[in-house]
C-alpha positions in Angstrom: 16.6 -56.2 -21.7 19.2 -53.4 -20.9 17.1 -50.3 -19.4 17.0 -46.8 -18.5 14.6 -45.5 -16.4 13.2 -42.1 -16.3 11.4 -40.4 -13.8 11.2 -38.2 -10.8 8.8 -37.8 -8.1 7.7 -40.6 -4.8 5.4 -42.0 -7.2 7.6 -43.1 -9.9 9.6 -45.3 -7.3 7.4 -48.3 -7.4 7.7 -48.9 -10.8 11.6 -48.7 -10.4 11.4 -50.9 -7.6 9.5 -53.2 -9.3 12.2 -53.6 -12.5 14.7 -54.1 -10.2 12.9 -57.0 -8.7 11.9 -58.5 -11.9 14.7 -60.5 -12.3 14.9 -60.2 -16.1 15.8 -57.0 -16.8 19.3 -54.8 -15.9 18.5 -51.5 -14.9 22.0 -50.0 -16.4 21.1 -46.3 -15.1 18.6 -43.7 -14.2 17.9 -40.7 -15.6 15.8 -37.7 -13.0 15.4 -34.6 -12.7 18.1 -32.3 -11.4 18.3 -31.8 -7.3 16.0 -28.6 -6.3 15.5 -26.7 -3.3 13.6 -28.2 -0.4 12.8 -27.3 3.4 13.0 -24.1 4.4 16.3 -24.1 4.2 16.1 -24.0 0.2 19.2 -26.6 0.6 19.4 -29.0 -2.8 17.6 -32.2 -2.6 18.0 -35.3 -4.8 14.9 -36.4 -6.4 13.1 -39.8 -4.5 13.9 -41.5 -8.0 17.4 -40.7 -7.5 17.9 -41.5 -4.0 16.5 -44.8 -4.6 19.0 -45.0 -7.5 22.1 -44.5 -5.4 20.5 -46.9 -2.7 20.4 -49.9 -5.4 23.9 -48.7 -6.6 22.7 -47.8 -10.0 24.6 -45.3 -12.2 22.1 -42.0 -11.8 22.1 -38.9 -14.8 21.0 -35.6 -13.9 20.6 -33.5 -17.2 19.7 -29.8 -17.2 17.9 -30.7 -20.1 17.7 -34.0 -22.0 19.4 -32.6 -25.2 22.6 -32.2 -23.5 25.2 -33.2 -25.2 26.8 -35.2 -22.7 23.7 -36.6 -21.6 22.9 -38.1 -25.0 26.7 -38.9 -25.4 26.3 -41.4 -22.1 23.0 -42.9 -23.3 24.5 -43.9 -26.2 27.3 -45.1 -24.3 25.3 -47.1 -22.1 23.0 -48.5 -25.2 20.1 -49.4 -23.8 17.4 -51.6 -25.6 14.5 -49.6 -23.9 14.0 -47.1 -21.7 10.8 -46.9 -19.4 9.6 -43.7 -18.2 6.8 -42.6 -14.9 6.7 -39.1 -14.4 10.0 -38.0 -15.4 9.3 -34.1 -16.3 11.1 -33.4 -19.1 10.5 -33.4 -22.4 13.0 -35.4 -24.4 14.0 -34.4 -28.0 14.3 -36.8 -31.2 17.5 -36.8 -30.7 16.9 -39.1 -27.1 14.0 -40.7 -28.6 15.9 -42.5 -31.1 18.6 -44.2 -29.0 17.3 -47.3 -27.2 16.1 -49.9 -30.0 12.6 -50.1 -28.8 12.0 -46.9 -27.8 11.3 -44.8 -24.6 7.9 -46.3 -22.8 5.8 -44.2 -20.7 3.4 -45.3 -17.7 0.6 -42.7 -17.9 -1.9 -42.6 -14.8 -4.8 -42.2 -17.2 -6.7 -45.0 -19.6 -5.5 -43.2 -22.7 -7.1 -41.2 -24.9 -8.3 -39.7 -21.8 -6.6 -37.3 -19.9 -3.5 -36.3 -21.8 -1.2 -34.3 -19.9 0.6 -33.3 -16.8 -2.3 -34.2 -14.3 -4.6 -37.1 -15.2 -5.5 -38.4 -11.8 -6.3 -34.7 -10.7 -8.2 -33.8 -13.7 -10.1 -37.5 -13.4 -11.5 -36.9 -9.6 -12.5 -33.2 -10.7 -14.7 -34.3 -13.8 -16.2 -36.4 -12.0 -14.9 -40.0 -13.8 -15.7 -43.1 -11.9 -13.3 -45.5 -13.4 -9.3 -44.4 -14.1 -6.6 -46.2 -15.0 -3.3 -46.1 -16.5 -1.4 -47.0 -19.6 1.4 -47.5 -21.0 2.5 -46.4 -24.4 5.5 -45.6 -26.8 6.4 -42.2 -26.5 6.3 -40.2 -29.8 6.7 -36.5 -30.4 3.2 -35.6 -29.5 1.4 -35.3 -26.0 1.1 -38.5 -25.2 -0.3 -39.6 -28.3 1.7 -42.9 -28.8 0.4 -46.3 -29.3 -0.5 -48.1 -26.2 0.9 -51.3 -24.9 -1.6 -52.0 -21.8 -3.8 -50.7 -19.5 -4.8 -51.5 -16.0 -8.3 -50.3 -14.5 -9.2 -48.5 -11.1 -12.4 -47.6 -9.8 -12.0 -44.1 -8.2 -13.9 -44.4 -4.6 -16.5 -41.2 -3.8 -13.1 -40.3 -0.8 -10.1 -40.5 -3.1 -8.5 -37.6 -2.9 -5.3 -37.8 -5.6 -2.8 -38.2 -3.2 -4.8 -41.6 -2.3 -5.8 -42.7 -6.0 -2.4 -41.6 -7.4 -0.9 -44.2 -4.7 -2.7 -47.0 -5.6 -2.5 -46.5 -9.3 1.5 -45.8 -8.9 1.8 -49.6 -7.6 -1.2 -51.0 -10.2 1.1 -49.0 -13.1 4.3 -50.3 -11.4 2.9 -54.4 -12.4 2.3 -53.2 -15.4 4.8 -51.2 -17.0 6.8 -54.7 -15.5 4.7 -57.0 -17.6 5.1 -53.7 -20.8 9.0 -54.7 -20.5 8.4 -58.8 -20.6 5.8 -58.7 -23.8 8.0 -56.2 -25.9 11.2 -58.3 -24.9 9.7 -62.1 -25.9 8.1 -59.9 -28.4 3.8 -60.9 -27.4 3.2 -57.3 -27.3 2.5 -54.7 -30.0 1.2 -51.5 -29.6 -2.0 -50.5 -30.8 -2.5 -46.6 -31.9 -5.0 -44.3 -29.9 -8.4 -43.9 -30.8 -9.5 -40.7 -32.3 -12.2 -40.1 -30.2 -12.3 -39.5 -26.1 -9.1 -37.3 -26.2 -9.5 -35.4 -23.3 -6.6 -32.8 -22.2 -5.2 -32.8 -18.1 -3.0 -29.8 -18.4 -0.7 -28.9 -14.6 -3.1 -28.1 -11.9 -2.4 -24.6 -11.1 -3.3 -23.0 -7.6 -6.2 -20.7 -9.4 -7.5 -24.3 -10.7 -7.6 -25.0 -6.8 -9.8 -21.9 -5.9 -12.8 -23.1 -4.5 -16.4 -21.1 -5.7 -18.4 -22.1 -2.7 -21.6 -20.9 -5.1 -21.2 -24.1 -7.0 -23.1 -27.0 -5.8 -21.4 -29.1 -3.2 -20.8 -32.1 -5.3 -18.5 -29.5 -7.1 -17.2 -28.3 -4.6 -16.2 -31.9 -3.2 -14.8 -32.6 -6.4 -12.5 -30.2 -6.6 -11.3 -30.3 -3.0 -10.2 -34.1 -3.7 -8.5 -33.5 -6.7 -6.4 -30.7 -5.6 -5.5 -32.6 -2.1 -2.7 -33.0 -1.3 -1.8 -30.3 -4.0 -2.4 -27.6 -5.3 -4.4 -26.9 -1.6 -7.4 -24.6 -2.2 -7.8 -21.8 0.4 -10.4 -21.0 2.3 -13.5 -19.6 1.2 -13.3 -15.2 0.7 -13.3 -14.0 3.8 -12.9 -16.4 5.9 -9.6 -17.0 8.4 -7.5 -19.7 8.8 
């Protein structure tokens, strides 16, 4: 198939990587994030999706927003048959939605209906969950309510922090969303809608989410330590220095 790929951040690369390899689908361009400020010199920084992108010599869009008219202009342009999504940021209008033929399909570092949202792996470690996952699913308007394609499982090991179970699960998802792409091209795949029960919301970890109440009992306080390593960091307890 003809795809688009969407997404952002370090962890979305493996999944690109992995389509490029694949050897059965062209990845005709990639949409990210505009560049931001990074460093301390606030200088503008292409997104890790991006540079990897312009490495592989693949045609790479930048939208404000991804209602732009010239955005959706060029991805009608470029016609893709599907576009697969990791961690892109953005929220993308009917207007997107309804270009490629089989849709936009997002990886989601969660085993849907749990953990909805921005932050799944973070939200996972801090509740306490033993096994994760992720899924992919065919994005609809909602919050990642759309029928889901696959899943892969992970146990999450009593020292993950999210840095380390967001790694692993980036290259588990990676296989996956691959295998997503094969069964909805040969056409052995069809997505199955979302149970009602479990849904559980991951909203952004926020730096107040981080703080740390060192009343709590420890196991709490380990929890919450993990999943907000490497970010947000909590600070130190009241009072303390460093």
């Amino acid at each position: 198939m003809k795809l688009v790929f969407a997404g952002t951040p370090e962890v979305a690369v493996p999944a690109l990587d992995a389509l490029l390899a694949s050897g059965r689908h062209e990845v005709a361009a990639v949409v990210t994030r505009p560049d931001a400020p990074a460093g301390r010199g606030r200088r503008l920084v292409a997104s890790p999706v991006a540079e990897r992108a312009e490495e592989a010599g693949i045609e790479v869009l930048k939208p404000a927003k991804p209602r732009d008219p010239d955005f959706l202009e060029r991805l009608e342009e470029i016609a893709p048959d599907c576009c697969p999504v990791v961690a892109y940021g953005a929220l993308l209008p009917r207007a997107a939605l309804d270009i490629p033929a089989r849709g936009w399909v997002n990886l989601h570092f969660s085993l849907l209906p749990a953990w909805r949202g921005a932050a799944p792996v973070q939200h996972a470690i801090m509740a306490g969950d033993e096994i994760t996952g992720a899924a992919t699913f065919l994005i609809e308007e909602g919050l990642d309510s759309g029928p889901v394609y696959g899943t892969v499982t992970e146990v999450i090991r009593p020292t993950d922090t999210s840095g380390d179970l967001l790694t692993r699960l980036a290259f588990a998802g990676a296989g996956l969303l691959t295998a997503t792409m094969d069964g909805i091209e040969d056409g052995t795949l069809t997505a199955v809608p979302q149970p009602a029960d479990g849904i559980t919301l991951a909203p952004k970890v926020t730096v107040e989410d981080a703080h740390v109440d060192w009343n709590t009992p420890a196991l709490r306080v380990d929890r919450v330590v993990r999943g907000c390593t490497p970010l947000p960091a909590p600070g130190p307890p009241s009072g303390a220095s460093g």
